[in-house]
PLY file of the C-alpha trace (Angstrom):
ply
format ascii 1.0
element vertex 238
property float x
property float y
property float z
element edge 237
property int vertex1
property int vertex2
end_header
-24.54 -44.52 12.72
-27.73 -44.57 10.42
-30.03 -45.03 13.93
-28.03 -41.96 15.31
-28.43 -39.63 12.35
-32.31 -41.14 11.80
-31.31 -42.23 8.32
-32.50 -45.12 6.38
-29.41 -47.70 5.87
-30.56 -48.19 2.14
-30.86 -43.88 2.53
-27.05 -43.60 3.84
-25.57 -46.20 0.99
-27.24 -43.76 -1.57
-26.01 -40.88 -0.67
-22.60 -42.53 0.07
-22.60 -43.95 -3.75
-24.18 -40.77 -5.48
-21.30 -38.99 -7.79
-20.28 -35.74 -7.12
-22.52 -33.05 -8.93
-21.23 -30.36 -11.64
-21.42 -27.47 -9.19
-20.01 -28.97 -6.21
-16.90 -29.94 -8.66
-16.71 -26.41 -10.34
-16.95 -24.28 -6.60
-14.20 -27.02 -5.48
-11.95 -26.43 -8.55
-12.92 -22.46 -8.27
-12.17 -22.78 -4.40
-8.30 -24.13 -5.05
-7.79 -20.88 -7.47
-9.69 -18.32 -5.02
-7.03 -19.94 -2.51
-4.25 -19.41 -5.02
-4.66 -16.09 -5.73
-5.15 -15.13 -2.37
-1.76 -16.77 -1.49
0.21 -14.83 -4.22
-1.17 -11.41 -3.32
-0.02 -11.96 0.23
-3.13 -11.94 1.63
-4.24 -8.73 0.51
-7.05 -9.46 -2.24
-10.55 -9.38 -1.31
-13.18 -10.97 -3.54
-13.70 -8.25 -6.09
-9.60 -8.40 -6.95
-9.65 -12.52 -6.86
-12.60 -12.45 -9.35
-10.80 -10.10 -11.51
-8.02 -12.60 -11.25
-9.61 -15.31 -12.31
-8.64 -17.60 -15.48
-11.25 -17.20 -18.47
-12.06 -21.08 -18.22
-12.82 -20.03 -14.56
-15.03 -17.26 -14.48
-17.39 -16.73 -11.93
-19.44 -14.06 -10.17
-18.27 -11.74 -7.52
-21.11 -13.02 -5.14
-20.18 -16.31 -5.90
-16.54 -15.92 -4.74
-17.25 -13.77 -1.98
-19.75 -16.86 -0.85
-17.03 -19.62 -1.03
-14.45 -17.16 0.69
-16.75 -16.20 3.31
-17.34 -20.06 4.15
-14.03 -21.18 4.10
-12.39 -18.51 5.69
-10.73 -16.62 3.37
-10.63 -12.62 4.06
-8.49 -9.90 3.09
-6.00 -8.23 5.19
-7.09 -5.11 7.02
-4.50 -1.77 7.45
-3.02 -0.67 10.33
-2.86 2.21 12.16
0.45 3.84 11.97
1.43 7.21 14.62
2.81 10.43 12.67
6.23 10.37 11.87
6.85 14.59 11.84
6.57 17.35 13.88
4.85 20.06 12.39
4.88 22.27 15.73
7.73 24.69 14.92
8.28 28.41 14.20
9.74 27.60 10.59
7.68 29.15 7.70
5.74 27.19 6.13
3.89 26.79 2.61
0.25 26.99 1.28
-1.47 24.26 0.01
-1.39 24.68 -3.66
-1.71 21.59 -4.63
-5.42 21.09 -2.68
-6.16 17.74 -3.39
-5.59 18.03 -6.92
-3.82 14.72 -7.61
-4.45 14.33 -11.23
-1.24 14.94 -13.15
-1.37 15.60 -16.97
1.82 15.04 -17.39
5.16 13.33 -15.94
7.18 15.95 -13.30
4.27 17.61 -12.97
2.96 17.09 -9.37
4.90 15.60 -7.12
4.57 14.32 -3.61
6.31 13.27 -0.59
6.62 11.49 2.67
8.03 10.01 5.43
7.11 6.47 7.33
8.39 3.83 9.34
9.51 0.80 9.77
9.76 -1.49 13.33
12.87 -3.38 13.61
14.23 -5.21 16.80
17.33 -2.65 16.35
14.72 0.39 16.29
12.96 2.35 13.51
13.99 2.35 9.89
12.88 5.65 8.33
11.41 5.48 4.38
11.20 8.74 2.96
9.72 8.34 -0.49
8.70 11.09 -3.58
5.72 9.79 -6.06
5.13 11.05 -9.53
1.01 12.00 -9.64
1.21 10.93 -13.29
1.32 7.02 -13.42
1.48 7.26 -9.26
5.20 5.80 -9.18
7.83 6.18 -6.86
10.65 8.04 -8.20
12.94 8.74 -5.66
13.28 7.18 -1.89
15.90 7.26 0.90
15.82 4.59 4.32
17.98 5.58 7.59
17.90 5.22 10.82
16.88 8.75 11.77
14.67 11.53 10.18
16.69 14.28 10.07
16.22 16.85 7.17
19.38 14.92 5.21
16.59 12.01 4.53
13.52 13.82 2.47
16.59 15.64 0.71
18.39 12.39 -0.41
14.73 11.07 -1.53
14.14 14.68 -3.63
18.24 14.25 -4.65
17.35 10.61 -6.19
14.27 12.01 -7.97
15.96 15.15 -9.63
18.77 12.29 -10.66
16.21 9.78 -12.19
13.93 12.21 -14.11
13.69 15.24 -16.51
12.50 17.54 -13.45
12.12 21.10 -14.84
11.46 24.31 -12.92
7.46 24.82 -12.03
7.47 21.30 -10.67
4.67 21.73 -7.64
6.51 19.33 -4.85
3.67 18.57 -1.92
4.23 17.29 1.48
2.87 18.11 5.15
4.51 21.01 7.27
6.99 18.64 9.25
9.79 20.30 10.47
12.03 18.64 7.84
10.25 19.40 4.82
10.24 23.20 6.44
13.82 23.76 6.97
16.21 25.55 5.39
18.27 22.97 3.91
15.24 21.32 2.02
14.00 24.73 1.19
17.44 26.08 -0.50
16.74 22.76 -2.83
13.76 23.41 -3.73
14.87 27.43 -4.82
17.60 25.64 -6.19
15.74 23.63 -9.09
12.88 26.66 -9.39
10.23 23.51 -7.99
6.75 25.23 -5.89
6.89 23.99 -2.65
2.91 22.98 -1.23
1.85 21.50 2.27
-0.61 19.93 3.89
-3.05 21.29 6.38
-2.29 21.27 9.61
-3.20 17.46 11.05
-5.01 16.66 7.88
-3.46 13.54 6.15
-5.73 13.66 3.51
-4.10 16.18 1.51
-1.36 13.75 0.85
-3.76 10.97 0.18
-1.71 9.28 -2.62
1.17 8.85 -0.29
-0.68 7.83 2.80
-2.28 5.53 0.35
0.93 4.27 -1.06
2.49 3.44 2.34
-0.22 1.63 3.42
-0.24 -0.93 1.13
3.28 -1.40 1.19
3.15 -2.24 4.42
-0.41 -4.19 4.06
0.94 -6.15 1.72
4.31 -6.56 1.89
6.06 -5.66 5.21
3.57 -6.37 7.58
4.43 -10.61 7.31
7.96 -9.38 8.66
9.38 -9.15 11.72
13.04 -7.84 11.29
15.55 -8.38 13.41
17.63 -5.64 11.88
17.31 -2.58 9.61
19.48 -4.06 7.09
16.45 -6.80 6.68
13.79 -4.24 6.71
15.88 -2.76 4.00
16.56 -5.28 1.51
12.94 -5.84 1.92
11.61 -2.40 1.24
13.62 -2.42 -1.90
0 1
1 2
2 3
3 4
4 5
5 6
6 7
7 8
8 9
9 10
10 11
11 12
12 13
13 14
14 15
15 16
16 17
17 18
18 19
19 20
20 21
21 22
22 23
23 24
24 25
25 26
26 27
27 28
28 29
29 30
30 31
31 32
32 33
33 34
34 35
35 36
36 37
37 38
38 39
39 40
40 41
41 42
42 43
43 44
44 45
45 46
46 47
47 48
48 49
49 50
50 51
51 52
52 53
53 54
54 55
55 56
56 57
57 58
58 59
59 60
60 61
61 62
62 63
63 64
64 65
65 66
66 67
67 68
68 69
69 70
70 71
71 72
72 73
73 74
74 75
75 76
76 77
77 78
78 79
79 80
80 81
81 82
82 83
83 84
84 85
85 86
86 87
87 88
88 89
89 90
90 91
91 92
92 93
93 94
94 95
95 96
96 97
97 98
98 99
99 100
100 101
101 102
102 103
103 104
104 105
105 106
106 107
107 108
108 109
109 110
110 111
111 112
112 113
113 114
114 115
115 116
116 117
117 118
118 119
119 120
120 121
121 122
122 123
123 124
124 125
125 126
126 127
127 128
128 129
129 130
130 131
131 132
132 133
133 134
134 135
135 136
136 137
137 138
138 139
139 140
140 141
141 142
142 143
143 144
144 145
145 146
146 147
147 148
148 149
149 150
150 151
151 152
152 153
153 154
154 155
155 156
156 157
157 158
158 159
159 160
160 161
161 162
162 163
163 164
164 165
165 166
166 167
167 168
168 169
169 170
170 171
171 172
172 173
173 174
174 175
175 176
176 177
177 178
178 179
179 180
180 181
181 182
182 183
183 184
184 185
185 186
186 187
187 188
188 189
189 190
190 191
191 192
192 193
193 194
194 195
195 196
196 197
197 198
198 199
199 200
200 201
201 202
202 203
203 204
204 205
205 206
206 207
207 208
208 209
209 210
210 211
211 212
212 213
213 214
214 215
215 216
216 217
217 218
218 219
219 220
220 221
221 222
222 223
223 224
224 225
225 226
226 227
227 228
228 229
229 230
230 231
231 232
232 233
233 234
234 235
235 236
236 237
């Protein structure tokens, strides 16, 4: 083997015998806890999120973890494309964008917003309808079914009028799908005294915390799924 790798045999019994050094020990131990955290964030955390993770006894550099992740392997997940879920080519009214990419929120039931998204199941779609809070960016209302009907985004809003201290002059934002358009989900809206605001047409970015919110939901979570039913998908989601 020494003649094959032109090494000295007193050269190879050296090496062989040496100890292992302080920093091959340390980016060994540090390369067990990069693995670690990775595992318990599903995959999703990419070097600058590990190295915030780390212990205080294990501190390192974000160049120094990205180095040991890139040669061993270890990457973070990257989002999917999802197709739209609405159909925003009707002859229903619909509303200005007041909110305009204004996501800050000052206060709680403030600013809220909401959407729809989906979920593959070998049964067929399960439909997530969810309304966020801008202040603190939580969910505080959501409905699942197996459709998409207007009865979904209205159980979601229903659930979030139920679980908070919504007051009249709440600004509620979604896109200009025929759901959030009809009359049903309108008459709620007059109902409470809440501003109703929509998206552009075709421009996702004017929901942006939403969009953003489903994505990782998915990129994190549901994506390591496949579900055989929507009752599954369901118990997952929640």
């Amino acid at each position: 083997m020494c003649q094959a790798l032109q090494v000295s045999r007193s050269g190879y019994y050296a090496y062989y015998s040496r100890s292992e050094s302080n920093r091959s020990k340390t980016n060994r131990e540090l390369l067990e806890k990069i693995k670690e955290i990775h595992k318990k964030s599903h995959g999703i955390y990419g070097a600058p999120q590990i190295t915030k993770n780390l212990p205080e006894n294990q501190k390192a550099s974000k160049g120094r973890v990205a180095r040991l992740m890139k040669v061993n392997g270890i990457r973070s997940k990257v989002s999917k494309r999802y197709k739209a879920t609405t159909y925003s080519n009707h002859t229903l009214p619909v509303a200005d964008n007041i909110l305009n990419r204004e996501f800050m929120a000052s206060r709680p039931n403030q600013k809220w917003v909401s959407d729809i998204t989906y979920i593959p199941t070998k049964e067929g779609w399960l439909y997530l309808t969810g309304v966020m809070d801008l202040y603190g960016r939580k969910l505080v209302g959501w409905a699942m079914a197996n459709h998409m009907r207007t009865e979904l985004v209205s159980a979601a809003l229903n659930q979030a009028i139920g679980r908070t201290s919504s007051k009249e002059g709440l600004i509620i934002h979604s896109d200009r799908g025929i759901q959030y358009a009809s009359n049903d989900y309108q008459n709620l809206l007059k109902r409470y005294g809440f501003v109703c605001s929509m998206s552009r047409k075709g421009n996702c970015y004017d929901n942006a915390p939403m969009e953003s919110f489903w994505g990782k939901l998915k990129m994190e979570w549901l994506n390591d799924y496949n579900f055989k039913t929507r009752d599954e998908a369901k118990k997952a989601v929640f």
